[in-house]
mmCIF file of the C-alpha atoms, coordinates in Angstrom:
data_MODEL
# 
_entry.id   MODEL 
# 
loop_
_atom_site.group_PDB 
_atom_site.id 
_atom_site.type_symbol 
_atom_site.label_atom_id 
_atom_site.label_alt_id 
_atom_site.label_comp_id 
_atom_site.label_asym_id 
_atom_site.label_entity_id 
_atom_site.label_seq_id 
_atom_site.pdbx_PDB_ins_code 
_atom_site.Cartn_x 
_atom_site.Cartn_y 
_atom_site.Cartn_z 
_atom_site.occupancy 
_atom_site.B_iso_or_equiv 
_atom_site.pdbx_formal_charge 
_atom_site.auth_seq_id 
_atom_site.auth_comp_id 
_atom_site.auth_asym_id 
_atom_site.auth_atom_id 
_atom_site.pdbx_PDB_model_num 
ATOM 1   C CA . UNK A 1 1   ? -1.958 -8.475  8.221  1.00 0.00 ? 1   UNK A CA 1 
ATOM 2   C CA . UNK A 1 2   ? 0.872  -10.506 7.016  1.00 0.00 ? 2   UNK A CA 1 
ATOM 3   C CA . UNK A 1 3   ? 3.067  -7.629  7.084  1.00 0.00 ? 3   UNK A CA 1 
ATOM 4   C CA . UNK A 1 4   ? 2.519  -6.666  10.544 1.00 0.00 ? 4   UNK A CA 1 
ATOM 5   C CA . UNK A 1 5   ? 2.858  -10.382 12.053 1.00 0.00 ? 5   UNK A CA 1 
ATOM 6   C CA . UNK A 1 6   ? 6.239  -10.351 10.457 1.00 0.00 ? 6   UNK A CA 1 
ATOM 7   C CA . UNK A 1 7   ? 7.007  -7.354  12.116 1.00 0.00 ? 7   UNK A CA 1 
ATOM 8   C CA . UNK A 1 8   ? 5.819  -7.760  15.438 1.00 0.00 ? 8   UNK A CA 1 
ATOM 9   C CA . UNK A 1 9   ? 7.430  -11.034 15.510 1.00 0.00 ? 9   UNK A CA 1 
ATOM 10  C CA . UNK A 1 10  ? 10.920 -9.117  14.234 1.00 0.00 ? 10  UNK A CA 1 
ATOM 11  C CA . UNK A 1 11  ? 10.633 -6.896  16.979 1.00 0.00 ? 11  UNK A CA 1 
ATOM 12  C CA . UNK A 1 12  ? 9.977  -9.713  19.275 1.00 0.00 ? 12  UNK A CA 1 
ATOM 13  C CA . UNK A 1 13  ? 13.517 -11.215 17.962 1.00 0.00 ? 13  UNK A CA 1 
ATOM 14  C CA . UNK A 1 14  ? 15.401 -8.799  17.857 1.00 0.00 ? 14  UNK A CA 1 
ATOM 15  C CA . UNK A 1 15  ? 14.774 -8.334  21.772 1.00 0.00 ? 15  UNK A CA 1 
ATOM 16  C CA . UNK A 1 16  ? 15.392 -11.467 22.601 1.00 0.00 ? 16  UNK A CA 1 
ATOM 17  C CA . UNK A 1 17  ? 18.665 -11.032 20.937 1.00 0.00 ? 17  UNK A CA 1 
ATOM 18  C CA . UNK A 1 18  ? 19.409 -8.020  22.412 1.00 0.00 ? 18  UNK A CA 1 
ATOM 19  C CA . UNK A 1 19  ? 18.380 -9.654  26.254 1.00 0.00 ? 19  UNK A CA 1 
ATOM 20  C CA . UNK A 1 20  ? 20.331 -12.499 25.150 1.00 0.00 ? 20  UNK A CA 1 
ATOM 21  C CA . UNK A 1 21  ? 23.664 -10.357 23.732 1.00 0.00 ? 21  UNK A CA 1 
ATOM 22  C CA . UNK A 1 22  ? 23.305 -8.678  27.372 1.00 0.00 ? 22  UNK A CA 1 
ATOM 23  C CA . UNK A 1 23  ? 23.036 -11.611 29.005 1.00 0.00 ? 23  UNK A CA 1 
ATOM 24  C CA . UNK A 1 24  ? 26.537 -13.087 27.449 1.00 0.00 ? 24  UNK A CA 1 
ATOM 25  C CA . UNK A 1 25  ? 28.510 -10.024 27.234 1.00 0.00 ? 25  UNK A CA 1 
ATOM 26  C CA . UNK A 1 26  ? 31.694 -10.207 28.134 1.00 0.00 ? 26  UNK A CA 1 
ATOM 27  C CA . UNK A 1 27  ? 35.202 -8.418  28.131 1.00 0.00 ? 27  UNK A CA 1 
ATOM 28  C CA . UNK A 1 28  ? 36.522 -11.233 25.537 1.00 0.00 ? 28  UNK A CA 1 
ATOM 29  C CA . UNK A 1 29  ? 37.397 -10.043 22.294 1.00 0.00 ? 29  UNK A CA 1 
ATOM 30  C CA . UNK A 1 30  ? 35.550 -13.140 20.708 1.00 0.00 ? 30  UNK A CA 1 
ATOM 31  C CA . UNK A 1 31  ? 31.820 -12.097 19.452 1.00 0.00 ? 31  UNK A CA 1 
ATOM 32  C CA . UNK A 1 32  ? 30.484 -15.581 21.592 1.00 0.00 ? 32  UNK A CA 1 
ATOM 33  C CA . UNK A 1 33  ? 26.972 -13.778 22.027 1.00 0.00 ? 33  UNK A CA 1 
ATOM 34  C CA . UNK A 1 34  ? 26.301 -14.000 18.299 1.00 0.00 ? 34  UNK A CA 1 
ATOM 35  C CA . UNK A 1 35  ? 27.835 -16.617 17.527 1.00 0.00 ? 35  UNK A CA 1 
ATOM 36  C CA . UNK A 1 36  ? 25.653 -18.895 20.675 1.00 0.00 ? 36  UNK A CA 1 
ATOM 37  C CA . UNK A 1 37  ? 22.589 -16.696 19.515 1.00 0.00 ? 37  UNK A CA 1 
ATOM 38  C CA . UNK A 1 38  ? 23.270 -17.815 15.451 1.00 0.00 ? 38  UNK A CA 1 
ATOM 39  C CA . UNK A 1 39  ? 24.098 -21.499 16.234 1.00 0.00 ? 39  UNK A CA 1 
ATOM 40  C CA . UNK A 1 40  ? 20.623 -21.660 18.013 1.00 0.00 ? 40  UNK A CA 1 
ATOM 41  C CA . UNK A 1 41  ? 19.013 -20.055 15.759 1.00 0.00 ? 41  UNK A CA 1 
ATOM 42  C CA . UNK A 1 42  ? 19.996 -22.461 12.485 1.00 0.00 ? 42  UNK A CA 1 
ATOM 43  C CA . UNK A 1 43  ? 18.582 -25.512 15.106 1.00 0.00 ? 43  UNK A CA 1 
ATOM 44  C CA . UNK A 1 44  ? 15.354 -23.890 15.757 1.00 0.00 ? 44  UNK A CA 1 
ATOM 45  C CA . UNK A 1 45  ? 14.641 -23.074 11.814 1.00 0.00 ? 45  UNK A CA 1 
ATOM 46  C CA . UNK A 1 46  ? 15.438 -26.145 10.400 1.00 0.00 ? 46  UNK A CA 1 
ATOM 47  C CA . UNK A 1 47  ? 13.358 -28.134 13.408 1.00 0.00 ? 47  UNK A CA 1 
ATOM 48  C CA . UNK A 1 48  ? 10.467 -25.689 12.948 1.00 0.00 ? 48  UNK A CA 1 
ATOM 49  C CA . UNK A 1 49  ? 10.873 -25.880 8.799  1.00 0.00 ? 49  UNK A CA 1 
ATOM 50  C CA . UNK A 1 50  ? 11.229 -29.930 8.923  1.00 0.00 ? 50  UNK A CA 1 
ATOM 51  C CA . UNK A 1 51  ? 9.497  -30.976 11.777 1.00 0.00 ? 51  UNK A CA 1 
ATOM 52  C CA . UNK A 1 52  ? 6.867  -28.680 13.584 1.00 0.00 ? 52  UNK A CA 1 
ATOM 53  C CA . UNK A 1 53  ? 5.435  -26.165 10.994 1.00 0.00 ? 53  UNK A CA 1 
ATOM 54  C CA . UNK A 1 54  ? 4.544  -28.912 8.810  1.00 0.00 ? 54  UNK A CA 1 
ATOM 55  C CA . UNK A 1 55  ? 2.286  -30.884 11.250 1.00 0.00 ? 55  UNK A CA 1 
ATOM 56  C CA . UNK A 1 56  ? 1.298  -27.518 12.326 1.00 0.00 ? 56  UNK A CA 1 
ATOM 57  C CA . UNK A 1 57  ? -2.563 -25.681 11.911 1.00 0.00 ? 57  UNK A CA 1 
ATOM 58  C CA . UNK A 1 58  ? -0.988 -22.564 12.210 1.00 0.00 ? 58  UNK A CA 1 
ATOM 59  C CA . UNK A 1 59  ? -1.952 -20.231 9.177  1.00 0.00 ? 59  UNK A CA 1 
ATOM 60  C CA . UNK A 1 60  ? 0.949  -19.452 6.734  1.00 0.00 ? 60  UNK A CA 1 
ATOM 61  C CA . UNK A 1 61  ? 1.000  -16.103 7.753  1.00 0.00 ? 61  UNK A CA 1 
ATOM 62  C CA . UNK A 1 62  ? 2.422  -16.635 11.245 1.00 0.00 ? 62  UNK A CA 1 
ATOM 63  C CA . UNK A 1 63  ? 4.610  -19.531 10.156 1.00 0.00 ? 63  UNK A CA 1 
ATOM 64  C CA . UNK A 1 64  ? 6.223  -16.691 8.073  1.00 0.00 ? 64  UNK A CA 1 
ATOM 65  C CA . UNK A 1 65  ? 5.593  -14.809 11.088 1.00 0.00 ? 65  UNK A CA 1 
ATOM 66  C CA . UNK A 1 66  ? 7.880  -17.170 13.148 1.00 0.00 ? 66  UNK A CA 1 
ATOM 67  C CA . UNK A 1 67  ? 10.322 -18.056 10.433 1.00 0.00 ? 67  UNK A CA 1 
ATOM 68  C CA . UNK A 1 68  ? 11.195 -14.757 8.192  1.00 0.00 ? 68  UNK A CA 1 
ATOM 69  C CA . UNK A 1 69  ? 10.065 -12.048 11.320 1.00 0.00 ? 69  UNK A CA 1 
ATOM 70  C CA . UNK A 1 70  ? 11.074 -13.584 14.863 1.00 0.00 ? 70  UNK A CA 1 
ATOM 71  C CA . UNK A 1 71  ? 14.104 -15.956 13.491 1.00 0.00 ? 71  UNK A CA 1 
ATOM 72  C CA . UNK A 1 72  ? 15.243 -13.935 11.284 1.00 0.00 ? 72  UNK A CA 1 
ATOM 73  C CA . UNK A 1 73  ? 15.381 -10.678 14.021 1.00 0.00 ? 73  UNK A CA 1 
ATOM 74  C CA . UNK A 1 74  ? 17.058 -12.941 16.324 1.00 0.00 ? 74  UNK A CA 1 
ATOM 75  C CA . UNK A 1 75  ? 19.727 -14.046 14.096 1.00 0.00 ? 75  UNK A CA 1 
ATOM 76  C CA . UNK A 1 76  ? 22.217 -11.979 11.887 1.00 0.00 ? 76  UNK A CA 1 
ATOM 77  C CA . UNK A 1 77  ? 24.319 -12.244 9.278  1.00 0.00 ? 77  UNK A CA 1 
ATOM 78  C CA . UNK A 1 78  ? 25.033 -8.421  9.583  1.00 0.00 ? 78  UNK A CA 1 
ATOM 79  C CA . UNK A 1 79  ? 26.549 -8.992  13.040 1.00 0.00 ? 79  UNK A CA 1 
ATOM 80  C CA . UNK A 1 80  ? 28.560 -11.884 12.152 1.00 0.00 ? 80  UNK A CA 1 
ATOM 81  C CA . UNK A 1 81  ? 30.227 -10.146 9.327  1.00 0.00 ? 81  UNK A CA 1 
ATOM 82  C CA . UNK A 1 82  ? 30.533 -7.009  11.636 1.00 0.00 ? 82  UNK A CA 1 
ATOM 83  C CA . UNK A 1 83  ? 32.228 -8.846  13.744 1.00 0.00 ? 83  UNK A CA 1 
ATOM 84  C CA . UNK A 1 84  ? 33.947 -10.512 11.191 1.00 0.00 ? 84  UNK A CA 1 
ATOM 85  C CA . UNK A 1 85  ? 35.990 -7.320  10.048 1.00 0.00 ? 85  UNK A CA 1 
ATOM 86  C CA . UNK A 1 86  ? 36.594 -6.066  13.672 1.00 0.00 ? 86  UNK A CA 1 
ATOM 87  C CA . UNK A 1 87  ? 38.777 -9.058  14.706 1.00 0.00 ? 87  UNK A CA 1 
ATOM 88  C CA . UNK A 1 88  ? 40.609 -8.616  11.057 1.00 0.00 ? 88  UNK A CA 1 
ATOM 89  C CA . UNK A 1 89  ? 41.321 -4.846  11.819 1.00 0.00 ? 89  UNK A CA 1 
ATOM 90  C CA . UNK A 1 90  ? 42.336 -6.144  15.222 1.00 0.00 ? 90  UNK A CA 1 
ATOM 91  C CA . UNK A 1 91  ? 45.107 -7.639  13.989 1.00 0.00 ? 91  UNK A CA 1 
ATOM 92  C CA . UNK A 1 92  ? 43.331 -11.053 15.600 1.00 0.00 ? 92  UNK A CA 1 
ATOM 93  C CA . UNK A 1 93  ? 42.816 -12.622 11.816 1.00 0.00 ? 93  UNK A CA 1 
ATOM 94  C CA . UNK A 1 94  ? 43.549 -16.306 13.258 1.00 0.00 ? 94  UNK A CA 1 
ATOM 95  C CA . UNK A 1 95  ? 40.578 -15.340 15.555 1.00 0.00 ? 95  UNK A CA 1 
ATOM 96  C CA . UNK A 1 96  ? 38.210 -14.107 13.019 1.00 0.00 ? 96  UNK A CA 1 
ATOM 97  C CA . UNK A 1 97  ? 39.340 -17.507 10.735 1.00 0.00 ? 97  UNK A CA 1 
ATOM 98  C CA . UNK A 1 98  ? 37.988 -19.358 13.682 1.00 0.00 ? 98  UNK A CA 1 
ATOM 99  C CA . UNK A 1 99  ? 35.366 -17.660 14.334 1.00 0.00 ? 99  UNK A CA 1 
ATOM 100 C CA . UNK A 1 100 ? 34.181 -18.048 10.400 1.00 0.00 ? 100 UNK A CA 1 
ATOM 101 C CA . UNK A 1 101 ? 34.763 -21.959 10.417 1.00 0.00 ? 101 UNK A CA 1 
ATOM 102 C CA . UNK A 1 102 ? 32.488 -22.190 13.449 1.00 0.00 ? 102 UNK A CA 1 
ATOM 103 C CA . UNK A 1 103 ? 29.917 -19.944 12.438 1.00 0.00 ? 103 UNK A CA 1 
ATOM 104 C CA . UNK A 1 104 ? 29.435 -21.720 9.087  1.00 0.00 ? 104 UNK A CA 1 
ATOM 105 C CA . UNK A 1 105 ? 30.491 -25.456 9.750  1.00 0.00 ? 105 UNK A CA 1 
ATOM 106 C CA . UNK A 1 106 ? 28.515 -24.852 13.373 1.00 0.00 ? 106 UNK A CA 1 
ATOM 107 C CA . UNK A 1 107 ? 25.101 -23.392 11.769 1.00 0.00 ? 107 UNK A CA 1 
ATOM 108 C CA . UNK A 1 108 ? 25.183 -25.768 8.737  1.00 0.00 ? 108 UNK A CA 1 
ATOM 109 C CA . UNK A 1 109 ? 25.417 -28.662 11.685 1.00 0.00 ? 109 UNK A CA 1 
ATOM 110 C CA . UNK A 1 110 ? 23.285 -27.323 13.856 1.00 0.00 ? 110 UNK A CA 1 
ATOM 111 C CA . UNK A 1 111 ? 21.078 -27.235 10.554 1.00 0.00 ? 111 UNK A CA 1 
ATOM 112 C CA . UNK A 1 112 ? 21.105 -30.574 10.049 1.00 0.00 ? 112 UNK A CA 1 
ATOM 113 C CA . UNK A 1 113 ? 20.391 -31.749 13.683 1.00 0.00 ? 113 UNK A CA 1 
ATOM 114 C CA . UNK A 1 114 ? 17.384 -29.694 13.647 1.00 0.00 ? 114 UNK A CA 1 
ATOM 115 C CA . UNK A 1 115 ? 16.038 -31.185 10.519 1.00 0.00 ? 115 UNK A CA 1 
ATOM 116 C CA . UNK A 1 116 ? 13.709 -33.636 11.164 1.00 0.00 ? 116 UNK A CA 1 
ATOM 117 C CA . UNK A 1 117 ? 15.631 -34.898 13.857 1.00 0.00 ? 117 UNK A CA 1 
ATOM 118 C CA . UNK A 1 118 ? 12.475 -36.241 15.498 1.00 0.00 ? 118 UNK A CA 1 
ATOM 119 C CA . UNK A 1 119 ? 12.539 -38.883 12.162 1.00 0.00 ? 119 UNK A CA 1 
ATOM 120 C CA . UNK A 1 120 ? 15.587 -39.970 13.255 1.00 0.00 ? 120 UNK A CA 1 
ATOM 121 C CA . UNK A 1 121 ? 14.669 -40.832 16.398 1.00 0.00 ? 121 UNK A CA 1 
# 
């Protein structure tokens, strides 16, 4: 049962990705769908992982559900490093150095305002 939670939940990710990646395309050469799609998704897993699961009722199984299938579907690493190389073999390597320091500086902050931010309130 476990299995197929994570799954449906994947699925249900990786379409709201996919709506969202839509949603945000444009004709800029900058990858700003993942990266807006990543940066939100580092907030929401840490505030689930810190703050909500924990208080939660909800059986393990669908917090892994949540956490590994739906977040994990809506984010990705593959994407970002995808990305990554395609500005590099554009010749826009300034670009992709940007694009780096924000993903990882940006997610690890967006981390760490998600963690039990409602403590620090």
């Amino acid at each position: 049962m476990a299995y197929l939670l994570v799954g449906v939940a994947g699925a249900l990710g990786a379409l709201l990705r996919y709506i969202i990646g839509f949603l945000l395309f444009t004709d800029s050469i900058f990858p700003f769908a993942t990266l807006a799609i990543n940066l939100i998704g580092c907030y929401i897993l840490a505030y689930l992982s810190s703050v909500a699961l924990p208080k939660s009722r909800l059986p393990l199984t669908l917090q892994s559900a949540i956490t590994t299938g739906f977040l994990g579907a809506f984010t990705t690493f593959s994407a970002f490093s995808l990305e990554t190389v395609e500005l590099v073999n554009r010749g826009e390597t300034l670009l992709s150095i940007v694009y780096v320091l924000i993903s990882m500086v940006g997610g690890i902050l967006m981390s760490k305002l998600g963690w039990k931010s409602e403590v620090s309130k």
